[in-house]
N, C-alpha and C positions, 0 to 999 in steps of 0.2 A: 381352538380359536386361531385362525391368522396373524400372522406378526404383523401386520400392518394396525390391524383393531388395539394392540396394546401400544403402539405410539403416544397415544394421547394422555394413558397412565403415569407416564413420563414426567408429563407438568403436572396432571393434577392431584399427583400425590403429593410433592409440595404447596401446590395450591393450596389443596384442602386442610395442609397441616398451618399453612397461614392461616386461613382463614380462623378456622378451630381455635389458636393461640391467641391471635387478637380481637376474638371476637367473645371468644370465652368467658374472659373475664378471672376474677383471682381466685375463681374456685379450681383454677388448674394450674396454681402458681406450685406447687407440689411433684407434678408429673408431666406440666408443658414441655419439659426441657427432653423428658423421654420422648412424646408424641413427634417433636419437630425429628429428631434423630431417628427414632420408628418409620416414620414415613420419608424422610431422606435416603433410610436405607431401601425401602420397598420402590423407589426410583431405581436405586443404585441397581438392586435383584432382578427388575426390569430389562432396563441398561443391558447386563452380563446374558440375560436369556435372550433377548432379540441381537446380540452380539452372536451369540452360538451358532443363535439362526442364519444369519448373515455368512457365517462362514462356511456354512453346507452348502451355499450358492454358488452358482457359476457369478461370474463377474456382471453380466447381465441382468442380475436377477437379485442382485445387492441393491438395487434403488426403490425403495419401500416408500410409498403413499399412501397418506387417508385424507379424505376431503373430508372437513367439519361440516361447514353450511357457507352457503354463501351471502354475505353481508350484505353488497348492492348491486345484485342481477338485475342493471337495469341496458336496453340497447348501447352501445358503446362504453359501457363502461362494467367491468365486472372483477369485482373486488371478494376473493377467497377467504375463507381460514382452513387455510391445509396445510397438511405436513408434509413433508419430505426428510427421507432417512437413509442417507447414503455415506457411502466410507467416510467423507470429509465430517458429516455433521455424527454418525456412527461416535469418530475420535472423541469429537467434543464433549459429546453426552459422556461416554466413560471417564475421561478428564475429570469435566464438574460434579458426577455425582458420586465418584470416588474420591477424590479428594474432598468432596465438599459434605461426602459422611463421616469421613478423618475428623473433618475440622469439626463439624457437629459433636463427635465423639470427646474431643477436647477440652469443647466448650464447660461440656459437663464439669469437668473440674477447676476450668479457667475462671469461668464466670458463677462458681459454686456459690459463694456469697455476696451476689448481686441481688437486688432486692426486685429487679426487673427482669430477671430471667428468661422470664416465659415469653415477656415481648421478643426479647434478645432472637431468642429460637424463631419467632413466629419472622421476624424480620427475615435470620437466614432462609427457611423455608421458601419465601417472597422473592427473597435473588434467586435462588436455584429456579424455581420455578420462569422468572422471568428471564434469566439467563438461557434455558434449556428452550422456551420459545423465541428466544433469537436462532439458533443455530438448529432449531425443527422446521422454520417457517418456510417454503416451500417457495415463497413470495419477498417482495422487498418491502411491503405495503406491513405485511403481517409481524416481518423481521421490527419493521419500527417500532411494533407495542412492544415486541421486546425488550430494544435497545431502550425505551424510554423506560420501561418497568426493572430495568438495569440500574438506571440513571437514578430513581426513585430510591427502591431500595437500597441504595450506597450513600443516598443522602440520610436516610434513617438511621443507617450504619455507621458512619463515618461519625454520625452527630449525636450518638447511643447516649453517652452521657454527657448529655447536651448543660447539666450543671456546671462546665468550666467551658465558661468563655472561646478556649481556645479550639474545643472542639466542634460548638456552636458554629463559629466562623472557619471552620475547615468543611462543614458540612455544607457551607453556602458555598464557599470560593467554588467548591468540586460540583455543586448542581452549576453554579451560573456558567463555569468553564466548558463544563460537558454541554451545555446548549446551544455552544457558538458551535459545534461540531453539529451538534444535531442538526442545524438547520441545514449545514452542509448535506446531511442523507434527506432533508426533508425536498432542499430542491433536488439533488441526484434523481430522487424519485420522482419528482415531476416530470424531470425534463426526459427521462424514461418514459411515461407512459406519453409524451406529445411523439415523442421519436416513433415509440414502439408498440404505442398501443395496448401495453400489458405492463404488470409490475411483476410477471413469476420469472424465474430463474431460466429454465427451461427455453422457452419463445425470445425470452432478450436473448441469449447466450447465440441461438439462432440466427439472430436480425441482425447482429454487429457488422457483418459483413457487408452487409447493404447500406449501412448507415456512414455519413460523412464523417473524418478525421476530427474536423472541427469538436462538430456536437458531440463527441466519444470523451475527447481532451477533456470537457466541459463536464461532464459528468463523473469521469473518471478523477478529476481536483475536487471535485463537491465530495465523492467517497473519501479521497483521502483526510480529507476536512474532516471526516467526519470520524476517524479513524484516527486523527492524530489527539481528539477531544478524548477517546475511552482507552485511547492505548496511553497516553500521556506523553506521545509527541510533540518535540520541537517544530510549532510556536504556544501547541496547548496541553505544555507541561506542569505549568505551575504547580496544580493542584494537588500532584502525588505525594510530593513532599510533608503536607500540609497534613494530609488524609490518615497519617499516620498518628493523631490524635484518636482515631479511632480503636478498640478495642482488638489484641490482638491478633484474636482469630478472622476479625475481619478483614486486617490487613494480608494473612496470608491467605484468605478464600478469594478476595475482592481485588487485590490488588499484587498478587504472584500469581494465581494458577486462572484463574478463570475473568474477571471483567477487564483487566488490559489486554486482553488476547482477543477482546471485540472485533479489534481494528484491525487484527494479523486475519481473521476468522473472512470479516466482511473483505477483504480487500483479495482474499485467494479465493474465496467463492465470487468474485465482480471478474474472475483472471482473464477472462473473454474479452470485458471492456479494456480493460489496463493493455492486454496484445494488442490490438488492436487501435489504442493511444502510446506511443515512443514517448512521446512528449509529457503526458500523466506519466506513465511507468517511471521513467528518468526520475520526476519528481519523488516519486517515491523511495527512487532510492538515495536520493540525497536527504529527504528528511531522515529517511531510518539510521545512515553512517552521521550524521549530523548529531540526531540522540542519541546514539550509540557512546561516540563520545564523551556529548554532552553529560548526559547520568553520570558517566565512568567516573569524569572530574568532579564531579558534586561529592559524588560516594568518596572519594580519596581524602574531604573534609571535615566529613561527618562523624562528629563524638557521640551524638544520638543513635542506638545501635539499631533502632529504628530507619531513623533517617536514611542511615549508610545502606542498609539494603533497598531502602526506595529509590537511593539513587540506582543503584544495581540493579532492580528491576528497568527502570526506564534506559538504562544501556544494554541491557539482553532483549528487551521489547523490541529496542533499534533497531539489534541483529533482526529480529526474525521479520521485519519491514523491508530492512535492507534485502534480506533472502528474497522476501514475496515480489519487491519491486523488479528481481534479476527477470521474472516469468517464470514460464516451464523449467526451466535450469533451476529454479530455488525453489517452487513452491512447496513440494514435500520435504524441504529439509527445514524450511520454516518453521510447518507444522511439527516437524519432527521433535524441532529443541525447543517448540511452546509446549511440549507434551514432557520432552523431558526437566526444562523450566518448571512447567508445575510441580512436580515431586520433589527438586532439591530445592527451589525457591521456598514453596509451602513449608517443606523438613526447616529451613534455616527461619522463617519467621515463627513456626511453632517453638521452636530451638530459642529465640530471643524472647519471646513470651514466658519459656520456662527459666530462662533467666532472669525475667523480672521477679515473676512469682516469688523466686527462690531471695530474690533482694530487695525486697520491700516498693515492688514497682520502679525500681532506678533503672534510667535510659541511660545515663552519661557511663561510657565503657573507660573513662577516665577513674570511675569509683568501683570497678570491677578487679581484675587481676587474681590469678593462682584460682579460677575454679575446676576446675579438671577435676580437682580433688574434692570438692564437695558435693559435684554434680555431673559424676561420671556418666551417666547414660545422654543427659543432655550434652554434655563435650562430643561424645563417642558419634551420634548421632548429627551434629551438627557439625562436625571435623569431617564427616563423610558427603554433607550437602556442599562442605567447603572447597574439597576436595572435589564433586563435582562441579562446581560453580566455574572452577575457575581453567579445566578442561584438563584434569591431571588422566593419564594414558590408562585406558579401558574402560573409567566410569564415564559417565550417562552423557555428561556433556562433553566431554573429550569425542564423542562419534558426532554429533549434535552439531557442534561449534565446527568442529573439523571440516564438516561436508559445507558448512556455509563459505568459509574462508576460501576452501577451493572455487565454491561454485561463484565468488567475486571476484578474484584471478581468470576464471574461464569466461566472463566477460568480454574481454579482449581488446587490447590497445589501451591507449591512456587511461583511458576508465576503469578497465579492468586491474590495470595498478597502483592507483590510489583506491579504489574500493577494497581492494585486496591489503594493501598496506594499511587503511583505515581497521580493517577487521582484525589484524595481527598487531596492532596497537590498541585497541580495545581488548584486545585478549592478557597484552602486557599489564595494563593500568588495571585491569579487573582479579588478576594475580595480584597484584600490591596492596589495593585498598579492603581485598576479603582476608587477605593474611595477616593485614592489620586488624582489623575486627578480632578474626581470632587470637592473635597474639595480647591484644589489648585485653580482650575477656577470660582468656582460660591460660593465659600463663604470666607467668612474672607473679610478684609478690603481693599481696592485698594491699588495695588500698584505698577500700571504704569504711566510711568514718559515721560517728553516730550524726543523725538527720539535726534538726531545729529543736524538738524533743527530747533528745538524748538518747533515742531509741538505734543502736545498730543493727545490721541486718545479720541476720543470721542464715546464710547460703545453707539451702539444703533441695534435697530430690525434689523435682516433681512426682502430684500421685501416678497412678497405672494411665487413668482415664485421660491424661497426659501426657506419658512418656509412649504407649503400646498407638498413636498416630503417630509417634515422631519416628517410631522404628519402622513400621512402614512404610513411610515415607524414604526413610535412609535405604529401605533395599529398592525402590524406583531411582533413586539417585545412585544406587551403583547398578543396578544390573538391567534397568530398560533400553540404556541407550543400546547396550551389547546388542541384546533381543531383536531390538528395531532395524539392527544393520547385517545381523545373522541372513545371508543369502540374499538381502535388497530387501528383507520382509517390507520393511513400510515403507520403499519405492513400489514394491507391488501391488500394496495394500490400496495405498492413493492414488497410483496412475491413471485409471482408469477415470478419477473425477478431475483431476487436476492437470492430471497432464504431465509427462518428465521429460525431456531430452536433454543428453551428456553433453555436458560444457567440454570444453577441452582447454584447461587451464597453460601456460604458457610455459608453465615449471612441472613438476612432476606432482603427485598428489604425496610421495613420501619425503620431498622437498617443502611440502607445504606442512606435511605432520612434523617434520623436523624443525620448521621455522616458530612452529607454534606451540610445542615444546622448548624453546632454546629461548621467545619473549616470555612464556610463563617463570621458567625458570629467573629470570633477570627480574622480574618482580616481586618475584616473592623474596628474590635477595635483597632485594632495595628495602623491600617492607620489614624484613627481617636484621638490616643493617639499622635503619630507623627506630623500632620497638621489640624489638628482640635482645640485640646485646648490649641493651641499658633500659636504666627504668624509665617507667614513663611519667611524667609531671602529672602531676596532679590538677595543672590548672594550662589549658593548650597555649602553646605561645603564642606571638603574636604573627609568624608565619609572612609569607613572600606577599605580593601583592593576588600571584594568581590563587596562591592557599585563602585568603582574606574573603576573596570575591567567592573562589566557591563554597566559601562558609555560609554565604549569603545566597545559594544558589546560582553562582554567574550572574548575578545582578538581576536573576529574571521579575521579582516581583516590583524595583526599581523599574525597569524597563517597561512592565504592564502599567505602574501607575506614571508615569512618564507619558506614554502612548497611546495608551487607552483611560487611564482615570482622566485626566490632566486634560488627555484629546477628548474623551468624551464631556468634560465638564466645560470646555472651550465650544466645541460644540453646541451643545447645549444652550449657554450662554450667549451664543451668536445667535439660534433659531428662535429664544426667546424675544435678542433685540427685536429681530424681523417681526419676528407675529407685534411684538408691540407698535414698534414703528412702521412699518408697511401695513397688516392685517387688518391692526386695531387701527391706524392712523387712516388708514380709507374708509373703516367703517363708523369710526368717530367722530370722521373730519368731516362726511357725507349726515350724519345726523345733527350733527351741530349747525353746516348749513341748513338744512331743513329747520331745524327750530329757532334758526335767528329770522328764517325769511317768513315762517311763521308768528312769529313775534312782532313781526313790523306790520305784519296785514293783520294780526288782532287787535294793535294799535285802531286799526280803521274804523271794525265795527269796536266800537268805545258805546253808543246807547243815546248819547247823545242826537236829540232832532236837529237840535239848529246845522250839526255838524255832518249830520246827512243830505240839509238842505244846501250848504254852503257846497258837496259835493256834489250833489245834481243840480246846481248852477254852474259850476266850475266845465259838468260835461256836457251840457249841454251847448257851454260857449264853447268848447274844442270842438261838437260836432260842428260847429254853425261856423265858424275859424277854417275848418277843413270843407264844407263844402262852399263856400266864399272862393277858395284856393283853387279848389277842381275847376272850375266854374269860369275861372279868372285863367286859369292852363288851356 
C-alpha cells in the first residue's frame, strides 16, 4: 500500500474511536476507556511508519498527498478534501499523536473513578482527530473544519464536568473567545479566494508575489487574529487561564502540547503571506514579545499550580509567535521549542495532576510543601520538565529557547534589541516563577491541613498508568532538544518547507548563551531568596500593586468587561434606541397617519341618507361655484 493511502487512517482512527464512545452508549462504560487509547495508538503506529517512510525519501519526495473527493466542483469555484503530508505537518502529526497517547495512557488512571469515562475518552479521541485534520488539510477551506472541530472539542473538554459552575463557564468564555479569532481565518479565507482564486496551500504560496502589499497586510492580520484566539494571545488571552477548570489531562493535551500551537502551526504554514507583508509580520512579533511577557507576569502570581503554568504556557507560546513573526530566520526554531514545549510542558501538567491525585485534588501550592519525599517519581520527573522549562544548559529547552533569542538579536537594529532583550527577560522571570512552583510544592516543610471535613491528605505515588507518561515525557524534556540540534537535524529537517536563512546577531551566539545563562541564574536566585530560605505563609500576602493586578491576570478580564461587556451593552442599547425611535418611529408613525386619515373618511360614509344628501348638495354647489368662476375668468 502507498504511504499516501494510509494518510487518512490518521484521522479516522480517532474518528472512529469517537464515534464508537459516544455513540455506543453504557454498554462500553467498562472498556471505552481502552478502545479511545487502542485507536489513539493505532494513529500514533501510523504516524511512526509513514515517518520511516518519509525518511528514505529524497527531500523531494517528502511531500505526500491524497485527494478524498471534492465537495463543490462547480466552474470557478472548487472546494477539496485533501491532504497534504510534508515535514511541517509530518512534526505535528508525531507531536499530537504521541503525546496525545501519553495523555490517553494517563487518563486511564486519572480519570479511573469518573463515572463518565467513556465520554471522557470519546472527547479526546474527537480533538486528536480534529486537531490531526487541521495540520493534514492540504487547503485553508478544509484547515477550518479543523480548527472549528478543535474549538468544539475543547469546549466539551474544558466543560467535562460541567456540575460546577466554574467550569461550565470556562467552557463558554473559551468557545466565545476562540470565535472572535475564527472569524478572523473565516475572513482570511475569503479574502484569499477573491485575491487568489483558490483556498490550497500550494497555488496561494505561488500567487503572493503578484499580489498587492495592501491585500497581503490584510489577510495576513485576519490569520494572526485568528491565531492569537487558539494560541491564547495578547488581545485573546483571557480564556487560558480560566480553561484550567478543565480536567488535567486536558490541560496538558489541549492546552501545552497541541491546541495552543494552532496559531504558531497556521501562522509558519501562511510564512509566504507574512514575507511578503513587513507590516503583518512586525505585528506578529510584537503580539508574541507582548504575551511572552505578559503570561511570564501572570505566572510569577499564581498560587493555583494550575494557573501558574498556564501562565507559563501563554509566555513560551509568545516565544514561539515572536520566533515565527522574525520569518525565515525563526520559523524552524519556533517549531523546534513547540515540539520541545510539548514534552516538558505536557511532563509538568501531568506532574501537577499527579499532585493532586496524591492530595485530595488541592490546587493552592500554599497547602503543599516537603513532597519530594512522598512522591518521588512525580518530583524526579517534573524537576526535570523544570529544569527544561526554564532553559538549564543541555536539556531540551536550553537548545529551543537559545536559537530563538539569538534569532531576535539577528533581527538587527533597534528592534533587534529590544526583541532580544524582551526574550532574555522572559527567560529571567520564567526562571523565578517555575522555581517558585517547585520550591513551593516539593520542598520546605508540610503545610496542609485537614479540608472542611476533617479529612487530611494523605500524599502518596501515583499508579504506573500515571507515572510510566510522565517518564516519558521527562526523557523528551531532556534529550530532544540535544537530538534536534545534533548536526542542524531539525534545520534540515524543515528547510525545505519553511525556509531558513542565518540571522547574524550583533553579539556572538556564546555571548548570547552566556547572557541567558547568567538571567536564568538571577532568577532562580530571586525565587530562591523569596521561598527557599524561609517558610512560606500560608495564606499569600497582600503583595505590591503589580503582584495584586497579576493576581487578577493584568486586569485582563476587568478590561474585557470594561471594553467589550460594558462596550458591547452600550452598544446594544444604542441600536435598540434607534430601531425604536428611527425604525419603529417611521414605521409607527406612517401607520398611525394612515389610520387617523382613515378614521376621519370613515367618519363620512356614516349610513346616514340625509347626510349623503346634504353631501351631493354641498358638491354639487362647489361644482356650479367653480364653473360660475371659470366662466367669469
Amino acid at each position: 500500500m502507498n504511504a499516501e493511502n494510509l494518510i487518512g487512517v490518521l484521522v479516522a482512527a480517532p474518528l472512529l474511536g469517537a464515534a464508537v464512545l459516544l455513540c455506543g452508549g453504557r454498554r462500553l462504560d467498562k472498556s471505552g476507556h481502552w478502545i479511545g487509547t487502542l485507536l489513539a495508538l493505532v494513529s500514533f503506529g501510523v504516524a511512526v511508519g509513514l515517518f520511516a517512510d518519509m525518511l528514505g525519501k529524497g527531500g523531494e519526495e517528502r511531500d505526500f498527498h491524497q485527494h478524498l473527493f471534492s465537495w463543490v466542483p462547480v466552474e470557478g469555484f472548487q472546494a477539496d478534501a485533501a491532504f497534504q503530508l510534508d515535514q511541517l505537518s509530518m512534526t505535528f502529526v508525531l507531536l499530537i499523536t504521541g503525546v496525545g497517547t501519553l495523555i490517553h495512557v494517563y487518563s486511564i488512571g486519572y480519570m479511573e473513578h469518573d463515572d463518565r469515562r467513556r465520554r471522557f475518552f470519546g472527547y479526546l479521541n474527537l480533538f486528536l482527530a480534529a486537531m490531526l485534520l487541521l495540520v493534514l488539510a492540504d487547503n485553508y477551506l478544509l484547515l477550518y473544519v479543523g480548527w472549528e472541530g478543535v474549538g468544539l472539542a475543547s469546549f466539551l473538554l474544558i466543560g467535562f464536568w460541567q456540575h460546577k459552575p466554574s467550569a461550565a463557564t470556562a467552557a463558554k468564555k473559551a468557545f466565545l473567545v476562540n470565535r472572535v479569532g475564527d472569524v478572523g481565518l473565516s475572513i482570511a479565507i475569503m479574502l484569499m479566494f477573491t485575491t487568489f482564486g483558490t483556498f490550497a496551500f500550494g497555488p496561494v504560496n505561488d500567487a503572493v508575489g503578484d499580489t498587492g502589499e495592501g491585500r497581503l497586510t490584510a489577510i495576513g492580520l485576519m490569520l494572526l487574529l485568528a491565531a492569537c484566539g487558539k494560541s491564547a494571545q495578547v488581545p485573546l488571552q483571557s480564556w487560558l487561564g480560566d480553561a484550567m477548570e478543565g480536567p488535567t489531562p486536558v490541560s496538558a493535551l489541549i492546552h501545552a502540547a497541541t491546541m495552543v500551537t494552532a496559531g504558531v502551526y497556521l501562522i509558519t504554514r501562511s510564512g509566504a503571506i507574512f514575507d511578503a507583508a513587513p507590516d503583518a509580520q512586525l505585528a506578529v512579533t510584537v503580539v508574541g514579545a507582548v504575551t511572552l511577557l505578559f503570561g511570564a507576569i501572570v505566572g510569577c502570581a499564581k498560587d493555583d499550580i494550575k494557573k501558574a503554568l498556564a501562565g507559563s504556557t501563554m509566555s513560551q507560546i509568545g516565544y514561539m509567535i515572536l520566533a515565527a513573526g522574525l520569518g525565515p530566520v525563526g520559523y524552524v526554531f519556533a517549531i523546534m521549542h513547540l515540539v520541545t514545549h510539548g514534552f516538558f510542558k505536557a511532563g509538568l501538567f501531568l506532574g501537577a495532576g499527579s499532585v493532586m491525585h496524591g492530595m485530595n485534588d488541592e490546587v493552592d501550592m500554599r497547602k503543599y510543601g516537603g513532597l519530594r519525599k512522598y512522591m518521588p517519581v512525580t518530583f524526579i520527573t517534573f524537576g526535570l520538565g523544570y529544569l527544561a522549562i526554564i532553559g538549564f544548559p543541555g536539556l531540551s529547552g536550553f537548545w529551543s529557547k537559545d536559537k530563538i533569542i539569538e534569532a531576535a538579536f539577528a533581527k538587527g537594529g533597534t528592534e533587534g534589541w529590544i526583541l532580544g532583550a524582551v526574550t532574555l527577560l522572559g527567560a529571567a522571570i520564567t526562571a523565578y516563577y517555575m522555581t517558585r512552583v517547585m520550591l513551593m510544592t516539593f520542598f520546605g516543610e508540610k503545610r496542609w491541613q485537614p479540608d472542611e471535613h476533617g479529612h487530611e491528605p494523605h500524599p502518596h505515588e501515583s499508579p504506573r498508568s500515571m507515572t510510566i507518561p510522565m517518564i516519558v515525557l521527562a526523557f523528551g524534556s531532556v534529550f530532544a532538544g540535544g537530538l534536534f540540534s545534533l548536526n542542524s537535524a531539525f534545520v534540515k529537517w524543515l528547510e525545505p518547507v519553511t525556509g531558513h536563512s542565518h540571522g547574524h546577531p550583533p553579539i556572538s551566539a556564546g555571548a548570547v548563551t552566556a547572557s541567558t545563562v547568567v538571567v536564568l541564574l538571577i532568577g532562580v536566585g530571586i525565587a530562591w531568596a523569596q521561598y527557599g530560605r524561609k517558610p512560606v505563609p500560608a495564606v499569600a500576602p497582600r503583595g505590591s500593586l503589580l503582584t495584586r493586578a497579576a493576581r487578577r491576570d493584568l486586569l485582563q478580564d476587568d478590561f474585557n468587561h470594561v471594553v467589550l461587556v460594558r462596550g458591547g451593552e452600550h452598544l446594544t442599547r444604542s441600536l435598540v434606541y434607534l430601531d425604536h425611535s428611527l425604525v419603529d418611529g417611521v414605521v409607527n408613525g406612517t401607520a398611525a397617519s394612515v389610520g387617523g386619515l382613515s378614521g376621519r373618511l370613515r367618519k363620512v360614509q356614516n349610513g346616514m341618507v340625509r347626510s349623503y344628501a346634504v353631501s351631493m348638495f354641498g358638491g354639487t354647489a362647489v361644482l356650479i361655484a367653480a364653473t360660475l368662476l371659470m366662466r367669469a375668468v
